[in-house]
Structures are given as structure tokens and as C-alpha cells.
C-alpha positions in Angstrom: 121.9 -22.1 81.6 118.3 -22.3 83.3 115.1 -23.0 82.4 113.4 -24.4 80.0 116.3 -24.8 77.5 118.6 -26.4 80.4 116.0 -29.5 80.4 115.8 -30.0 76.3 120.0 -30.2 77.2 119.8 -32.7 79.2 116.6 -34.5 77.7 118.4 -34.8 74.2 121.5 -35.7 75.6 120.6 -38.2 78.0 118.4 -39.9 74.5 121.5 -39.9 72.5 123.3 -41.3 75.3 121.3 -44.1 75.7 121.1 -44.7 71.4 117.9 -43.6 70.7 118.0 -42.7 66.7 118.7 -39.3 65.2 115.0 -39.2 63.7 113.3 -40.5 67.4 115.6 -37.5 69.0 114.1 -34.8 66.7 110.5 -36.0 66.9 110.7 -36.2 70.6 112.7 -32.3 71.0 110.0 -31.1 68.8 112.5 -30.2 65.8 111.7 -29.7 61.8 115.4 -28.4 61.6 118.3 -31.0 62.0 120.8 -28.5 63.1 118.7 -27.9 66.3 118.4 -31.2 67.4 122.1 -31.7 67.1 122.3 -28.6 69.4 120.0 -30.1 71.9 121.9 -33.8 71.9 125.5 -33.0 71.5 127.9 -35.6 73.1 128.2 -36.0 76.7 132.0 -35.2 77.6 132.0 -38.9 79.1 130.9 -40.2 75.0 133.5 -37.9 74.3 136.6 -39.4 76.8 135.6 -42.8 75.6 136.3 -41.6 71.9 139.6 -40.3 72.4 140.3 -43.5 74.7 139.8 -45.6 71.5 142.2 -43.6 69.5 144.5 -43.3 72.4 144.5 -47.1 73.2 144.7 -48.1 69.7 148.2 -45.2 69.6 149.2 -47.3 72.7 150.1 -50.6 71.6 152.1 -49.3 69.1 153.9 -46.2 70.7 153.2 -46.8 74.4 151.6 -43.3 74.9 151.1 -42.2 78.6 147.0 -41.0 78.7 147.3 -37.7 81.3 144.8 -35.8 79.5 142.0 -38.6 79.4 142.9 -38.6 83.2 142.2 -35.5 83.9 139.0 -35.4 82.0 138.1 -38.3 83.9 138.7 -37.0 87.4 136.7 -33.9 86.5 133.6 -35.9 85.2 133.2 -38.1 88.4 133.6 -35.2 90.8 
């Protein structure tokens, strides 16, 4: 993806990232439609890792699951 488009990516995600509000991410992208601003500010893969790392550590305690998928995901994001 180049261009233009490639920025707002990067620009929404970065704002959701760092919390800025639903309604300060759509003013700012330039949106009247919610479904576009949720395509310009989708979840970073390393907001997503942390999610599943919740789930997975609560799991953990109680069924001592081993984590190799969060590991890989993790070695691929700090490449």
C-alpha cells in the first residue's frame, strides 16, 4: 500500500494506539462514516498479541498452557 492511503493507516493507528477517542479519530481522519474510520485505525498486531496474552495468561494459571504462537507473533513484530 502507497500513498496517500498508506499515511491515514498509519495516522489512525498510531491515534488509537496511543487512546485518543473514537469521535477525536474520526474528526481528525476527516470521516462522517464510522465504518471508515474503523478501517483507517484497526488494531496494531502488537494491541492485538497483548489481547490474546490476557486470555492466554489468565488460561495459564489454571491449565499451564505453553504460549508458541504469541511467540512467534512476537519475534515477527520486533524484527
Amino acid at each position: 500500500m502507497r500513498g496517500p492511503h498508506n499515511l491515514k493507516h498509519t495516522f489512525g493507528r498510531r491515534l488509537r494506539a496511543v487512546g485518543v477517542p473514537y469521535e477525536t479519530r474520526q474528526v481528525l481522519l476527516g470521516h462522517r462514516n464510522g465504518d471508515v474510520t474503523t478501517h483507517y485505525s484497526g488494531a496494531e498486531l502488537q494491541e492485538l498479541i497483548d489481547a490474546a496474552e490476557k486470555v492466554v495468561s489468565e488460561k495459564s494459571r489454571a491449565y499451564a498452557y505453553k504460549k508458541p504462537a504469541l511467540r512467534l507473533l512476537r519475534r515477527a513484530v520486533n524484527r
